[in-house]
PAKE-199897 format. One record per residue: residue number from 1; residue in one letter; y, z, x of N, C-alpha, C in turn. Coordinates in nm, 4 decimals, always signed. Example, Ala and Ser with C-alpha at 12.3 -4.5 7.8 and 13.67 -1.06 7.14 Angstrom:
  nuza  fitor      n.c2      n.c3      n.c1     ca.c2     ca.c3     ca.c1      c.c2      c.c3      c.c1
     1      A   -0.5690   +0.7800   +1.3190   -0.4500   +0.7800   +1.2300   -0.3300   +0.7800   +1.3200
     2      S   -0.2250   +0.7080   +1.2850   -0.1060   +0.7140   +1.3670   +0.0030   +0.7870   +1.2900
END
This chain:
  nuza  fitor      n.c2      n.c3      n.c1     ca.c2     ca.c3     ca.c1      c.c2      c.c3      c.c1
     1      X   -1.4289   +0.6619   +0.3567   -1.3645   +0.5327   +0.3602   -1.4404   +0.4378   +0.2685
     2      X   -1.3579   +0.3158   +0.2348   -1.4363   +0.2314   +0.1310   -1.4712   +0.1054   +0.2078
     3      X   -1.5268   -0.0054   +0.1277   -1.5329   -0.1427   +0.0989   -1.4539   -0.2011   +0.0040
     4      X   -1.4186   -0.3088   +0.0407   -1.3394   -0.3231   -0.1034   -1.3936   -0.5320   -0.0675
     5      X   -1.4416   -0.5630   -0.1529   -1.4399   -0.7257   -0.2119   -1.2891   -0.7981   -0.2059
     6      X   -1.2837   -0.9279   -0.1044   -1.1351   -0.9133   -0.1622   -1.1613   -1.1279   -0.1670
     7      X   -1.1776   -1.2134   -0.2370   -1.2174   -1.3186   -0.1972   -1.3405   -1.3412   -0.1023
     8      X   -1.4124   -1.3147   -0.1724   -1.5517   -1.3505   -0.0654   -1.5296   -1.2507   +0.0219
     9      X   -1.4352   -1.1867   +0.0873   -1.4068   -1.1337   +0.2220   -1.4489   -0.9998   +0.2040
    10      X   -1.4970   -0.9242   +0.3069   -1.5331   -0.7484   +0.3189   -1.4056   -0.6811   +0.3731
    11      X   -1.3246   -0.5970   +0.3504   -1.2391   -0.4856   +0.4121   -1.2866   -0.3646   +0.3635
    12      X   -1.3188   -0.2878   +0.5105   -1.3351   -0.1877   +0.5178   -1.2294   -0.0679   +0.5862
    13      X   -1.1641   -0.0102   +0.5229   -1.0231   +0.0754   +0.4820   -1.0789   +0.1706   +0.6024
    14      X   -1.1766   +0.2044   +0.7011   -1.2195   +0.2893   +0.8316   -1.1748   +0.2049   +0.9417
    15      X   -1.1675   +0.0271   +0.8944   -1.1776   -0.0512   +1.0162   -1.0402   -0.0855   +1.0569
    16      X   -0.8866   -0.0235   +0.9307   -0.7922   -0.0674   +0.9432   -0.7108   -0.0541   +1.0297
    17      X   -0.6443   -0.0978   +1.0926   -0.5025   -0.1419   +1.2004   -0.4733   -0.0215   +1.1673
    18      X   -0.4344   -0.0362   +1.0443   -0.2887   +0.0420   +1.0178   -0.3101   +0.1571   +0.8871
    19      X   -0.2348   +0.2001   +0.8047   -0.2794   +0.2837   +0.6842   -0.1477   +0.2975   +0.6623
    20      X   -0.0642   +0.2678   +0.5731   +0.0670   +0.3227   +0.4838   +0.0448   +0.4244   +0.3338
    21      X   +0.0461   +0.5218   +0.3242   +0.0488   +0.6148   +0.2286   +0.1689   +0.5645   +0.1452
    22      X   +0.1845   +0.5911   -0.0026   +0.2336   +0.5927   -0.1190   +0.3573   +0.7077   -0.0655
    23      X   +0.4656   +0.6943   -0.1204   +0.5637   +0.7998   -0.1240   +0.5520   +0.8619   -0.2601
    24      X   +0.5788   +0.9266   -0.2805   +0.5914   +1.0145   -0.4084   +0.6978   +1.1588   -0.4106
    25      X   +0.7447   +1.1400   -0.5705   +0.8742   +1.2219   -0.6399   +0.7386   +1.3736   -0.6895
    26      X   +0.8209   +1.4802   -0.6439   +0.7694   +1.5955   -0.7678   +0.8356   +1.6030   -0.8940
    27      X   +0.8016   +1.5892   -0.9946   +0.8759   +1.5888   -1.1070   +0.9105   +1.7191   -1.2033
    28      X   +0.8192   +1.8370   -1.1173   +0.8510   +1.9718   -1.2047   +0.6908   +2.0000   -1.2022
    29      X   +0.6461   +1.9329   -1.2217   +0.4618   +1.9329   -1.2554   +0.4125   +1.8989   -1.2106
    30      X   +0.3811   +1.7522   -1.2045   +0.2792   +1.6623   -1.0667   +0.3459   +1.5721   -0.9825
    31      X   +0.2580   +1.5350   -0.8874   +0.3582   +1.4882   -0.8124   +0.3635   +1.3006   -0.8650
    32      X   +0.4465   +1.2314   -0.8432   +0.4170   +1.0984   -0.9549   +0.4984   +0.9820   -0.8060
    33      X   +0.4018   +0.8953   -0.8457   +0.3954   +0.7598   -0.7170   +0.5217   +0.6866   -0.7321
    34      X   +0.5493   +0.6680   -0.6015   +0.6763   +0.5832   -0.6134   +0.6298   +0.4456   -0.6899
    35      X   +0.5185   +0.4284   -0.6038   +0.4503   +0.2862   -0.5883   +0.4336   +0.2002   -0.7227
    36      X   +0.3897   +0.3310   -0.7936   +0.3362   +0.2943   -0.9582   +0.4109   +0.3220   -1.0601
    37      X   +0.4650   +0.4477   -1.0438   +0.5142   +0.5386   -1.1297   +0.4372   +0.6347   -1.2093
    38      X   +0.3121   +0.6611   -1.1968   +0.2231   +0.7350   -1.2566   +0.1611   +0.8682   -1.1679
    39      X   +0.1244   +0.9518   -1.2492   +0.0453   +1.1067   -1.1704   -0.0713   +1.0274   -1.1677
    40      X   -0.1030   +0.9562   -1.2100   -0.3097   +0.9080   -1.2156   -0.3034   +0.7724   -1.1399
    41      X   -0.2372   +0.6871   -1.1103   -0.2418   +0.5890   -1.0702   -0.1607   +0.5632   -0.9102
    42      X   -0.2672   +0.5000   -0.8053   -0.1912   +0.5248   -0.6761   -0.2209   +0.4099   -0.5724
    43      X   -0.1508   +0.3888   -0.5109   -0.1692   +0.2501   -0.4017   -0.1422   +0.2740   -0.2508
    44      X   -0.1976   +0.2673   -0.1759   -0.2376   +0.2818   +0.0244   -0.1957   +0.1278   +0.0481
    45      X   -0.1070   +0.0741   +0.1367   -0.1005   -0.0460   +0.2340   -0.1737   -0.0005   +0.3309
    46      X   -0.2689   -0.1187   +0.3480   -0.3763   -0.1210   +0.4758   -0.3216   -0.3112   +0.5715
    47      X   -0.3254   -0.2646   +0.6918   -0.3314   -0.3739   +0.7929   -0.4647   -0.4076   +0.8472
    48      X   -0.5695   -0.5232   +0.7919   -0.6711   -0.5025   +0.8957   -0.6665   -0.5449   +0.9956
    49      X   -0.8185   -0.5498   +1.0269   -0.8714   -0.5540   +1.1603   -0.7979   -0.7040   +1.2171
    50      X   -0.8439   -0.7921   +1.0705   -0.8077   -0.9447   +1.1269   -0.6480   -0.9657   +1.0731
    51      X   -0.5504   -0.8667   +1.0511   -0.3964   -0.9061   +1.0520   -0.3697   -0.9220   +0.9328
    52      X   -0.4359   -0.8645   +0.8182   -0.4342   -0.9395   +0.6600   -0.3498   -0.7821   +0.6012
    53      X   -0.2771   -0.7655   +0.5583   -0.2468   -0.6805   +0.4608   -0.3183   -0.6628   +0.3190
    54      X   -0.3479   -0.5913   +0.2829   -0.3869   -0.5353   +0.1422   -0.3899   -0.4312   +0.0668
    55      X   -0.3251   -0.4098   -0.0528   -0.3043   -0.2935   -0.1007   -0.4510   -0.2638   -0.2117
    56      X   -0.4754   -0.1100   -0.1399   -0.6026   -0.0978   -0.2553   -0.5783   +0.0204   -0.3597
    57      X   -0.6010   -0.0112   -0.4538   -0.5192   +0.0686   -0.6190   -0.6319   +0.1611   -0.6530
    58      X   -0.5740   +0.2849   -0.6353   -0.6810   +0.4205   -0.6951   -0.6325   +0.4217   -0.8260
    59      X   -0.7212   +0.4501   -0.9391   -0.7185   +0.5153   -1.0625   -0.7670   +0.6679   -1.0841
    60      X   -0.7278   +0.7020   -1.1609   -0.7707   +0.8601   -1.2034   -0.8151   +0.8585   -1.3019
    61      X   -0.7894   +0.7434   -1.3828   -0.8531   +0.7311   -1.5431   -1.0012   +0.6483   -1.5433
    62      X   -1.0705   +0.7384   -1.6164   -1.2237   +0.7381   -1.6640   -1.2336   +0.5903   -1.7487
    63      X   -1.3225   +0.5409   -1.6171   -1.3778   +0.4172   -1.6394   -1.3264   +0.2579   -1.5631
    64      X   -1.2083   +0.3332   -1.5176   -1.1456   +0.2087   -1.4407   -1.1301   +0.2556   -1.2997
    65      X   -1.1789   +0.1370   -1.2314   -1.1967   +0.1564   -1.1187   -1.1211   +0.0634   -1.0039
    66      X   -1.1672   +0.1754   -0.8724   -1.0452   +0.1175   -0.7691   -1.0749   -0.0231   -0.7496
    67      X   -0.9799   -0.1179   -0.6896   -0.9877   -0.2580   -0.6772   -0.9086   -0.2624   -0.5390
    68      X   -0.9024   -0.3753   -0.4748   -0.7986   -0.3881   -0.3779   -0.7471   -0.5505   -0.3976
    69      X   -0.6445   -0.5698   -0.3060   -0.6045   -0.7581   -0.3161   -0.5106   -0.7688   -0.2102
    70      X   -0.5450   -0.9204   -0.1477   -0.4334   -0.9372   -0.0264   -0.3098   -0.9372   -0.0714
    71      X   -0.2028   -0.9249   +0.0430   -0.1133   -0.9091   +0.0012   -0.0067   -1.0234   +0.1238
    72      X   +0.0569   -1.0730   +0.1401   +0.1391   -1.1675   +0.2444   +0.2494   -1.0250   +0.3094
    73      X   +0.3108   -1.1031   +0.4016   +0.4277   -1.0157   +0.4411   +0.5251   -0.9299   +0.3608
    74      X   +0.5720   -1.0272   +0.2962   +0.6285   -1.0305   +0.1994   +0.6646   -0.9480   +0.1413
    75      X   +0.5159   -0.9216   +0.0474   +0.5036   -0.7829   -0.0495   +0.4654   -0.6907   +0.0107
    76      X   +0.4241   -0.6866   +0.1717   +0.4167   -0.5435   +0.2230   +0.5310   -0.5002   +0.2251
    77      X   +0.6317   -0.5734   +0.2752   +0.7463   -0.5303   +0.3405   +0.8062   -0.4507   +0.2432
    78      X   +0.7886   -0.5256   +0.1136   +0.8864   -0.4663   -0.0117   +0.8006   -0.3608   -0.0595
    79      X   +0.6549   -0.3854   -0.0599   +0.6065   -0.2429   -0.0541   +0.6578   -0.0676   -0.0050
    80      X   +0.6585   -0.1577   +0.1311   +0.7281   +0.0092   +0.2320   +0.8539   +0.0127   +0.2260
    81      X   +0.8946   -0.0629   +0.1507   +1.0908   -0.0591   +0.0867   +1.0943   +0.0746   -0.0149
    82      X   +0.9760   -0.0023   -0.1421   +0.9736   +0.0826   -0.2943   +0.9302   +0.2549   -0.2284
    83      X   +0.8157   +0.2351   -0.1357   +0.7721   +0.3558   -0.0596   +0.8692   +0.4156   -0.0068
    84      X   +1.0097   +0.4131   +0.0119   +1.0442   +0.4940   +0.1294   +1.0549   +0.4981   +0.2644
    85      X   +0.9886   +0.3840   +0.2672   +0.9673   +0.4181   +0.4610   +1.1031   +0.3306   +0.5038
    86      X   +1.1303   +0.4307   +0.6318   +1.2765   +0.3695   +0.7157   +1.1863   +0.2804   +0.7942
    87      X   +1.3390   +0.1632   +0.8589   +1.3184   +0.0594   +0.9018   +1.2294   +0.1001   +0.9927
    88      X   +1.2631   +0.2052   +1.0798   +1.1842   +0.2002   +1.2359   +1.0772   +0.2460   +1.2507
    89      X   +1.0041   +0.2874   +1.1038   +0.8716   +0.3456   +1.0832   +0.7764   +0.2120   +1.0442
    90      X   +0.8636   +0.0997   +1.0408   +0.7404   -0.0230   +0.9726   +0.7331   -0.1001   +1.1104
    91      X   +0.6193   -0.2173   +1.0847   +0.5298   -0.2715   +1.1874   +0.6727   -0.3859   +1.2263
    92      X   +0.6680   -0.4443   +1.3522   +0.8209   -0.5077   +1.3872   +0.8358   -0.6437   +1.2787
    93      X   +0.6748   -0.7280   +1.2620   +0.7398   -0.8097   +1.1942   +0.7579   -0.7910   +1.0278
    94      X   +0.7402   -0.7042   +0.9887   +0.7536   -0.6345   +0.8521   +0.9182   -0.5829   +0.8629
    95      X   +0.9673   -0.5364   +0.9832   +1.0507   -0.4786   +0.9860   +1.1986   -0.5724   +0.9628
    96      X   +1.1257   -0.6852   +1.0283   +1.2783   -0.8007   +0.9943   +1.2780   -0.8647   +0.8747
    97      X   +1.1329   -0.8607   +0.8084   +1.1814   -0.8621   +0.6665   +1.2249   -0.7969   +0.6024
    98      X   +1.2156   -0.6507   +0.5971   +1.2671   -0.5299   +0.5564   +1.3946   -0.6016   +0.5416
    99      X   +1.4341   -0.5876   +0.6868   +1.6204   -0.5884   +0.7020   +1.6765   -0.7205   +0.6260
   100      X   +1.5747   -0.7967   +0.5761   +1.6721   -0.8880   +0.5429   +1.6836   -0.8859   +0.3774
   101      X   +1.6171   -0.7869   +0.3400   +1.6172   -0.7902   +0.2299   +1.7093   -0.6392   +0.2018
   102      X   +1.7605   -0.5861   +0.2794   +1.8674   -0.4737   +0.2683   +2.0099   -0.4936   +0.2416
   103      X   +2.0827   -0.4639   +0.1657   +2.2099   -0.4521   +0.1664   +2.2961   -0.3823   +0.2595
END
């Protein structure tokens, strides 16, 4: 598990609520992120301890490194939209944003 700096603030990705995994397409060869669109590049939604969402961004490419940043409701919600996840798999108040942003 990591640390990640996020505004003065410590999140530690062991201490999280919650954990949302990346969905991802096989394309014939590797498997490639919904989230990003890349085989090397990848993003986890975390809920912490204190209720904050934040997505923290893995790289695969030499020399750049992982980062994380808060994130509001908002962009989780539309997060686990771009991800894939059905309504009844997200957290309830994520979930009525979901729906309202559904056709």
């Amino acid at each position: 598990m990591s640390r990640y700096m996020i505004d003065g603030r410590a999140f530690e990705t062991k201490d999280a609520k919650q954990k949302f995994e990346e969905g991802n397409r096989w394309d014939g060869r590797n498997h490639i992120s919904l989230a990003t669109g890349s085989q090397w590049e990848h993003e986890t939604l975390y809920l912490s301890k204190k209720d904050q969402w934040y997505i923290v961004y893995l790289s695969g490419f030499l020399g750049q490194g992982d980062y994380a940043r808060c994130v509001d409701c908002d962009e989780a919600a539309q997060w686990l939209l771009c991800n894939e996840y059905e309504l009844e798999d997200m957290p309830a108040d994520l979930r009525l944003i979901a729906e309202a942003n559904c056709e």
